[in-house]
C-alpha positions in Angstrom: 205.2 176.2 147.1 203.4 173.8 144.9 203.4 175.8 141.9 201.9 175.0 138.5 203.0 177.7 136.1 200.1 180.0 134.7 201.7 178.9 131.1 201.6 175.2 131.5 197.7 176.2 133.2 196.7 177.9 130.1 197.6 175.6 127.9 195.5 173.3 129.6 192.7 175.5 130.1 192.8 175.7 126.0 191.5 172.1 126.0 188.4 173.7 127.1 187.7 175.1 123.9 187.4 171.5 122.0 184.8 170.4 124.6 182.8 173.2 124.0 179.5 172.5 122.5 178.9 174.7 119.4 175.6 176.4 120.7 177.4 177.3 124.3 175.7 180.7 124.8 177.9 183.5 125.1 178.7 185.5 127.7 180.3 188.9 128.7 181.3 189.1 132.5 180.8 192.9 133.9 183.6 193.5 135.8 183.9 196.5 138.5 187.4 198.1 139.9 187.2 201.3 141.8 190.8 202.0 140.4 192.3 204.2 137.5 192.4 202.6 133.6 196.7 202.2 134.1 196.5 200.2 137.6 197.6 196.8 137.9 194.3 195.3 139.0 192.3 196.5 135.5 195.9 195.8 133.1 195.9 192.3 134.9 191.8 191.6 134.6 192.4 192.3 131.0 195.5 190.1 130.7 192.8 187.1 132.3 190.1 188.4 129.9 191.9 187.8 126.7 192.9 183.9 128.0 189.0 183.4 128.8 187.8 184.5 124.9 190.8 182.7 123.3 190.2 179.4 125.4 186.2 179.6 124.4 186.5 181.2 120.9 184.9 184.4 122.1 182.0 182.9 123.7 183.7 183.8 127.1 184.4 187.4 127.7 185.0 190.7 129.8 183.9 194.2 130.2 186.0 196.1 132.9 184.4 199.2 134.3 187.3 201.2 136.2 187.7 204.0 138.5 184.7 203.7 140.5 182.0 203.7 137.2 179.7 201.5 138.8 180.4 202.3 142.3 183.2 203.8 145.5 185.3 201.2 146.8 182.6 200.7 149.7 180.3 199.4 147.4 182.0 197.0 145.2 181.1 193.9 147.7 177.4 195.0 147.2 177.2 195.8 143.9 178.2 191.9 143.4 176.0 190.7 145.2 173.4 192.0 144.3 174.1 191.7 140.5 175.1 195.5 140.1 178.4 193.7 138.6 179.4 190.1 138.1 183.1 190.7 139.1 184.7 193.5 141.6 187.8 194.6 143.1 187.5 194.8 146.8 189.9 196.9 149.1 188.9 195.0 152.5 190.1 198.4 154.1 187.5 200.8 153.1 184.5 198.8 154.8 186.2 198.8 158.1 185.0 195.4 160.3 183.2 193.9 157.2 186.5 191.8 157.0 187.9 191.5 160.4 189.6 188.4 158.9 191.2 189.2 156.0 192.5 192.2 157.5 194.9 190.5 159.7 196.8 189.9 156.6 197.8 193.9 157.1 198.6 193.7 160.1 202.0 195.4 161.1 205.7 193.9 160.0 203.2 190.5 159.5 204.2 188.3 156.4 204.3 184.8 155.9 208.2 183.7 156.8 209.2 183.1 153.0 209.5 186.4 152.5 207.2 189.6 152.0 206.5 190.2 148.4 203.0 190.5 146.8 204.0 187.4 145.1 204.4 185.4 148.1 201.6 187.3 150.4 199.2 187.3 148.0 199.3 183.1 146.6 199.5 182.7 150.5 196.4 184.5 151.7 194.5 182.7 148.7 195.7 179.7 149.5 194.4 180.2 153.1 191.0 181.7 151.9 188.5 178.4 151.5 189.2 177.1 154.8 189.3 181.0 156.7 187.7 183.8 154.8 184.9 182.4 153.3 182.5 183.2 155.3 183.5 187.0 154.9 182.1 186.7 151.2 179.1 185.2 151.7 176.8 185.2 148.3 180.2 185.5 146.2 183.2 183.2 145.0 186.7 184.2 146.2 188.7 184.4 142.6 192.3 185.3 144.1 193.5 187.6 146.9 195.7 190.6 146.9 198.0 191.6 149.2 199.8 194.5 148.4 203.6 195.2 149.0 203.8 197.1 152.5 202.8 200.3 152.4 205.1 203.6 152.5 204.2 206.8 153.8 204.6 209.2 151.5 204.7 213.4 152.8 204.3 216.6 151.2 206.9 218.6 152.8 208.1 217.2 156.2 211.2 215.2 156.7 210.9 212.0 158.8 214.5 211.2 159.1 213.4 212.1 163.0 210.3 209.5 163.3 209.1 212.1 166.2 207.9 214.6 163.0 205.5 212.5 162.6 203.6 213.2 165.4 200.5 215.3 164.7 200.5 215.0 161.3 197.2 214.6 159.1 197.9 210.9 157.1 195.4 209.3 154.5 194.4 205.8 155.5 192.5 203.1 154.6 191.1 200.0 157.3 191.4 199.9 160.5 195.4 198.8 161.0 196.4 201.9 159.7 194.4 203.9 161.8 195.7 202.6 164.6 199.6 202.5 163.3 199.7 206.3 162.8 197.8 206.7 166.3 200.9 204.8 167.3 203.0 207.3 165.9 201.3 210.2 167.0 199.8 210.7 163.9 195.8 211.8 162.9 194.8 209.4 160.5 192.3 211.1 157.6 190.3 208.5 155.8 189.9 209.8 152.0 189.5 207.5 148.9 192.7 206.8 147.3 191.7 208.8 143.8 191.4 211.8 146.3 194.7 211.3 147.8 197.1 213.8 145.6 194.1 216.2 145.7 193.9 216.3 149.5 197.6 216.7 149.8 198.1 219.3 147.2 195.3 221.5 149.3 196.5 220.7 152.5 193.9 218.9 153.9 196.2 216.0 154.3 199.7 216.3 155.5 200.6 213.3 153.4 199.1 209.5 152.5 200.0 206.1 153.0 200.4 204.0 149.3 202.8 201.3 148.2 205.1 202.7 145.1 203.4 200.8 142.8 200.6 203.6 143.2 202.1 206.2 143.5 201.8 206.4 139.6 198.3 205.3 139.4 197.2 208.3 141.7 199.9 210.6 141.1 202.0 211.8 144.2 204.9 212.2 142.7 204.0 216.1 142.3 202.7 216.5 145.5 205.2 215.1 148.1 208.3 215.8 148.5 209.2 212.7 151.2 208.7 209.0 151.0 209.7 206.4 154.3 210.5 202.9 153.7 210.6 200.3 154.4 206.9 199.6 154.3 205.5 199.1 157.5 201.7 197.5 156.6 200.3 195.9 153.6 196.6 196.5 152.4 194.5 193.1 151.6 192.4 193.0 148.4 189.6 190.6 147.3 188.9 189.9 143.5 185.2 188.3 143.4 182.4 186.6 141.6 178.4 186.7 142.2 177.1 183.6 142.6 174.5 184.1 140.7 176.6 185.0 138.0 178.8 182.0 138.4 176.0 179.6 138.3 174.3 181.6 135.2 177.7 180.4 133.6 177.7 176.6 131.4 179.8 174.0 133.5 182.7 174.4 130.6 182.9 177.8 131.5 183.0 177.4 135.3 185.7 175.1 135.0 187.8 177.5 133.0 186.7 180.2 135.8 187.7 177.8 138.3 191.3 176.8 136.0 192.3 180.4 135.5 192.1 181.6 139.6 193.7 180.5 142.7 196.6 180.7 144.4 198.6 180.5 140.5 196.8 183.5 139.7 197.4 185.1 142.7 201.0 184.8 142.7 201.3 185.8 138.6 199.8 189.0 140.1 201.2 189.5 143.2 204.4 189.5 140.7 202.6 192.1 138.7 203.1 194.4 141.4 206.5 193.6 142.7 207.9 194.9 139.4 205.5 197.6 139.7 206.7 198.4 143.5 209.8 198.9 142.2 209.3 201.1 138.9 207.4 203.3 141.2 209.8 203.4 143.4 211.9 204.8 140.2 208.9 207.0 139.5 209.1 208.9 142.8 212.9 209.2 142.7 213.5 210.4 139.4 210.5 212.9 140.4 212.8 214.4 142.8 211.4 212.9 145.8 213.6 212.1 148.8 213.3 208.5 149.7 214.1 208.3 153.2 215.6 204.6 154.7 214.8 204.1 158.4 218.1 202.8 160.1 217.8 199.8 162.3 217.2 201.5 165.9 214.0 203.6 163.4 213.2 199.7 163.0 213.2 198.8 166.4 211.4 202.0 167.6 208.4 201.2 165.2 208.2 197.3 166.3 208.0 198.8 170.1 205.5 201.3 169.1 203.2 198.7 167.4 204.0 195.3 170.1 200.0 195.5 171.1 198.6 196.2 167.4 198.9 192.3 166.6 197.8 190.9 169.5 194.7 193.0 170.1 193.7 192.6 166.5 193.9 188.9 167.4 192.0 189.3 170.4 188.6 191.5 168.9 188.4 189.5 166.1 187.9 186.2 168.0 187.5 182.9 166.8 190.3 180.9 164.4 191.7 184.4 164.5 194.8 183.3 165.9 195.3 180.5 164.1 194.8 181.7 160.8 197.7 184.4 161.5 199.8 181.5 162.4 198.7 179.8 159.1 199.4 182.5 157.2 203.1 183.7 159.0 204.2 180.3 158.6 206.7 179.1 156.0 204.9 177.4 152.8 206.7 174.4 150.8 208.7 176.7 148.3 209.3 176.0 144.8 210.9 178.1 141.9 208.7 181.5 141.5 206.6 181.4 138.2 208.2 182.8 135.1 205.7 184.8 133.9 201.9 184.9 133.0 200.5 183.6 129.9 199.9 187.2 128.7 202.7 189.2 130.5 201.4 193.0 131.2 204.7 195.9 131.7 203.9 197.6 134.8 
């Protein structure tokens, strides 16, 4: 990939502050997640936050409202446009066909052919976004994409060694391709918002919930489940994004610093973010006591079959480039060596 690394980028973003004029009005950018204080997404906002003030001397800034203070995850896209927030965190999944698009990125065992870590899934989805998704954010600026590492199923007290327990099970989902991969399975897909996840499993309301690891801390099912399969069989797709209005409310040094600081760089200094954190919650489950079960390579084989029309009739209802952009998005990238590190590195 043709990489610049964030630290070479926010070196030059410091230039910035030198061109500055000394009345540049300040500003303090609202931002809106629908996740818990400790996840990723608000650690790495904050990470971005410090590199805006210190590049403008303060006069740049952010205030991150988390778990859901301004709004549920159905609303984040909303509140931004309509100035409820200047920035929000957007799971694509819990508006289902508001992002027909995007969500092909989730689709099952789909992943661009270099390889299917956030790192790599997310800078490629963001590099793909201008020319595919636009049009999905209409009255907003696409700052990076999100793709999560695939997606385990995580139970409360049945074994899945024997894929066939899965079968009438009650699963948390979010977005449409998971729905339809636990139909697949024989499974009854629940929809609940993911801060409700643990609850609904420790009451029984749910028989268990799809989440990557990395999550699995920031919601806390450890406690509650007693299972977990990998490998991952679907990731989720995120959007982080800006108002327009509250882009163009910005000076033209300060969009240019906005514009610096996001991309496909960012996207890939985060998508790294969660890698590490995949696998310390993958640690976290474990040394909870929960039984990580490994599907063997007929298990494999068995979910591809049970999933072979998933892809194609995704494809297919969504219409248009639809087919094309999958293609875009599977195919393999110019590669480079992965970036070493953010400018302001945040332990998962």
């Amino acid at each position: 990939m043709r990489l610049t690394t964030l630290t070479a980028l926010t070196a030059l973003t410091l230039g910035f502050t030198a061109s500055m004029s000394a009345g540049a009005m300040a500003e303090t950018l609202r931002i809106s997640t629908f996740v818990p204080p400790n996840h990723a997404f608000n650690r790495a906002l904050a990470a971005w936050g410090e590199e805006l003030s210190e590049a403008t001397s303060g006069e740049l800034t952010v205030e991150i409202f988390p778990a859901g203070q301004l709004g549920p995850p159905p609303r984040q896209f909303d509140l931004v446009r309509s100035g409820g927030a200047d920035i929000s965190v957007i799971l694509n999944g819990a508006t289902p066909g508001r992002f027909p698009m995007t969500e092909l990125a989730g689709l099952p065992l789909t992943h661009p052919s270099a390889g299917l870590d956030s790192a790599i899934t997310s800078r490629r989805l963001t590099e793909l976004a201008p020319e595919y998704l636009a049009g999905e954010y209409e009255g907003t600026r696409i700052l990076w994409m999100a793709v999560t590492p695939p997606l385990k199923i995580h139970l409360s007290s049945v074994d899945p060694s024997n894929l066939e327990n899965l079968q009438g099970l009650r699963i948390r989902y979010a977005g449409t391709t998971w729905q339809q991969i636990l139909e697949a399975l024989g499974a009854s897909p629940v929809p609940v918002p993911p801060a409700e996840a643990a609850d609904a499993m420790s009451r029984g309301v749910v028989d268990g919930a799809s989440f990557p690891f990395e999550a699995t801390m920031s919601f806390d099912l450890a406690p509650v489940s007693e299972y977990s399969l990998e490998p991952g069989l679907a990731s989720a797709t995120f959007a982080v994004i800006m108002g327009d209005d509250a882009y163009n409310r910005l000076t033209p040094e300060h969009q240019a610093l906005i514009d610096s600081t996001t991309g496909p760089d960012r996207a890939e200094w985060f998508g790294m973010m969660w890698d590490e954190g995949e696998a310390h919650g993958r640690q976290y489950m474990v040394d909870a006591g929960v039984n990580i079960v490994t599907m063997d390579a007929a298990q494999i084989t068995s979910m591809t079959e049970a999933f072979s029309g998933i892809v194609s009739e995704s494809i297919d209802a969504v219409g248009g480039d639809a087919a094309g952009f999958v293609a875009a998005y599977t195919e393999q990238p110019d590669c480079g060596p992965p970036i070493p590190g953010g400018p302001h590195p945040v332990e998962p």
